[in-house]
C-alpha positions, 0 to 999 in steps of 0.5 A, a space after each residue: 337524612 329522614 327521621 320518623 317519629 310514631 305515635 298513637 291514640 287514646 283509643 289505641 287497645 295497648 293506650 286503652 290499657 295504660 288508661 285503665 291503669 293509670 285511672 285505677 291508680 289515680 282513684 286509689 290516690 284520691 282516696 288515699 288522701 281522703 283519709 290522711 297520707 303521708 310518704 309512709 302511708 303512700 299505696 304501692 302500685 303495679 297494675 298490668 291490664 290485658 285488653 282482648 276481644 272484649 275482655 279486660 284482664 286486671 292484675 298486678 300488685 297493690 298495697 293500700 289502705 283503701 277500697 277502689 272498684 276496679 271493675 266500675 273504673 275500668 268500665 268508665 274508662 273504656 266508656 269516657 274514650 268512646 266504646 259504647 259499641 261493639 261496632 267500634 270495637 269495644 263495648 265497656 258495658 258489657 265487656 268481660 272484666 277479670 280481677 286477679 290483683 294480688 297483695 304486694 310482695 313483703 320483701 318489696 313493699 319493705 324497700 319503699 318503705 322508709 319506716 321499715 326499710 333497711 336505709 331509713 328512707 323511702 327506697 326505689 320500689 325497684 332497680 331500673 335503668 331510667 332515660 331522659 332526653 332533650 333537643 333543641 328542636 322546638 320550643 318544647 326542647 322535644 325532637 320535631 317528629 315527636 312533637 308533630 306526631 304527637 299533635 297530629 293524634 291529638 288533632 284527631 282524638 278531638 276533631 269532633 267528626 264520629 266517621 273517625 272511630 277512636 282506635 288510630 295511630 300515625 308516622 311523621 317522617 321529617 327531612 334533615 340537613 347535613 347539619 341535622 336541623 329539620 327543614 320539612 316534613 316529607 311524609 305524613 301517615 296516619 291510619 284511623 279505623 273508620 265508622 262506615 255505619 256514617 258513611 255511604 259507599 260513594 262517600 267513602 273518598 272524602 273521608 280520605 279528604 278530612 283526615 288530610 285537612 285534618 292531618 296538613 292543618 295541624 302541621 302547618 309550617 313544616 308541611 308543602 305541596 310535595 309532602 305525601 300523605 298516606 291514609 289508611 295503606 291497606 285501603 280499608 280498616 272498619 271500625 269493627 275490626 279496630 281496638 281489641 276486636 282486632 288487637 290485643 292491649 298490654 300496658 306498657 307496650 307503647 313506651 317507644 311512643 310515648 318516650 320520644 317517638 324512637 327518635 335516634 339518641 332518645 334511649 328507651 330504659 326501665 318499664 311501664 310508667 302510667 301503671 306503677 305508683 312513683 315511688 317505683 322509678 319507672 315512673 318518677 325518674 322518667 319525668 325526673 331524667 326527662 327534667 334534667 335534660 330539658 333544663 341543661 338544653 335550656 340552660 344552652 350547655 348543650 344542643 341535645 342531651 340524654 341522661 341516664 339514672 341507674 337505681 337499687 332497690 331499697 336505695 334512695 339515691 341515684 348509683 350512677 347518673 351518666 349525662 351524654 350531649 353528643 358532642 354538643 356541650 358547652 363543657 365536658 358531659 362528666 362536668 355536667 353530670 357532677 353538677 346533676 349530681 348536686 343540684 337535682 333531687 332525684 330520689 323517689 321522695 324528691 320526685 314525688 315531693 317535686 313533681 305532685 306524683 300522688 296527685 290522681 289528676 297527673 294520672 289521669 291524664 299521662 296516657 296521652 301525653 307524658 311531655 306536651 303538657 306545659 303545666 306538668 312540673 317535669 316541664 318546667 325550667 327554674 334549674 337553668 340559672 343554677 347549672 349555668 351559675 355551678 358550670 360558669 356559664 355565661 350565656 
């Protein structure tokens, strides 16, 4: 049995997208807290971005109390991943900008509110159907091909050879046993828009070479002598054609990738994350459903496991927690979602309080990883003693 995990770079037009987003939140954040915020005061934001043949649509809501330059953001973020050149793709100094944010809507902004809301504490900014989701596959308690993948974008993000223009995505497909534990990897893909401004026509096949020592390096362990590697299938991708030249961006379109790598089991619910503040629960409970699951995986109740939030808007509390280990769980999944239930504070407010959601710096970096990041609280494991010691759980 094969799975395959996708994944993107940072210069992917629809990651590019997030990242304008996510940067504009993350300034508002920081200036928010320059002047005094407290969970009454926190801004209320949903930014979509449109990315295409150089021009950058901003929209969206937004409630705060600040003044943020979207245009000089979304500029800089551009800039800072590397399109300085429309040969690349992307220029974002002269790219066209479209503002067309608009004001939150009353009705909303009331339901988060917890001074002016009808519960008397903050709410969910908006109903949703939030999944999180843990495997004992590697020591990230993530899928392997997710993880794989994952690395392997980051490997080419920060390879320091400009031959690989920033635009690129990539596919690992891992062999599984009949017991449905990953033995090798099988086929790695990976296609990056090339700059053949630094390469000569006779040149052109050892940029095949580096982006397979590139690729096989960082796999290291789980890659042999009979993986194929696949560069480029088409035969050509220049730059000029990569990015928004080529593609358009949306955010919120690379959830698949950024949520697990569509590995079977790992449940895609809810909507974009890096571009709504948290106290929408798109955003916090995906790192919420995500911390959940990781520690009933480590705390050993289960193999695997997903979790499932259900949300109202204007209510703090969960209205339905569903927790699924797939026939993997040391006790019953209903057992185990009971003890969610208490343990875990899963309203916006615990969320936010928990996991630092308005601080500018978790923003900024998102976009690129939302797991693979040890120091993100949502990755961390202090509830295993508590499950193991409410479900009597000895090892």
């Amino acid at each position: 049995m094969q799975i395959t995990s996708e994944s993107v770079k940072v210069g992917h037009p629809d990651i590019v997208s997030d990242s304008i987003a996510a940067n504009i939140i993350a300034e508002i954040l920081d200036q928010e807290h320059k002047i005094g915020m407290d969970i009454n005061s926190i801004p209320h934001c949903g930014i979509e971005i449109f990315l295409g043949k150089g021009l950058c649509v901003i929209g969206g809501e937004i409630a705060t109390r600040v003044y943020v330059d979207v245009e000089k953001i979304a500029r800089k973020t551009v800039l800072d991943i590397g399109y300085n050149d429309y040969a690349l793709g992307l220029n974002g100094n002269s790219m066209g900008i479209l503002n067309a944010i608009i004001p939150q809507s009353p009705d909303i902004n009331i339901g988060s509110r917890a001074d002016l809301g009808k519960h008397k504490e903050m709410g969910a900014g908006d109903q949703g159907i939030i999944y999180g989701f843990a495997c004992d596959e590697t020591p990230e308690l993530l899928p392997l091909p997710y993880v794989l993948v994952s690395k392997m974008m980051r490997a080419f993000e920060t390879c320091g050879d400009p031959i690989f223009a920033p635009d690129g995505k990539g596919q690992v497909t891992v062999d599984y046993d009949a017991d449905l534990r990953p033995q090798r990897v099988s086929t790695v893909l990976m296609s990056n828009a090339i700059d053949y401004r630094l390469s000569s026509a006779k040149s052109r096949s050892a940029v095949e070479q580096k982006a397979r020592k590139i690729a096989m390096n960082c796999l290291k362990g789980w890659v042999d002598n009979k993986t194929k590697f696949l560069f480029n299938p088409t035969g050509e991708w220049q730059a000029i054609n990569s990015c928004s030249a080529a593609d358009s961006g949306v955010t919120g379109r690379k959830l698949v990738v950024q949520l697990y790598g569509g590995y079977p089991g790992s449940q895609l619910g809810g909507g974009a994350v890096v571009n709504k503040t948290p106290e929408k629960v798109d955003c916090s409970a995906a790192f919420g459903a995500r911390h959940v699951a990781k520690n009933i995986v480590a705390a050993g109740l289960a193999e695997k496991c997903s979790v499932q939030c259900a949300y109202a808007i204007g209510i703090a509390k969960p209205i339905s927690i569903y927790v699924n280990t797939y026939g993997t769980g040391k006790v019953s999944d209903d057992k185990i979602a009971s003890v969610v239930n208490k343990i875990f504070d899963l309203t916006p407010a615990g969320m936010i309080k928990k996991f630092d959601l308005l601080n500018g710096k978790q923003f900024r970096k998102l976009p690129k990883t939302f797991f693979l990041d040890m120091n993100y609280p949502w990755e961390k494991t202090e509830k295993v003693k508590e499950l193991k010691a409410a479900l009597a759980i000895k090892k």
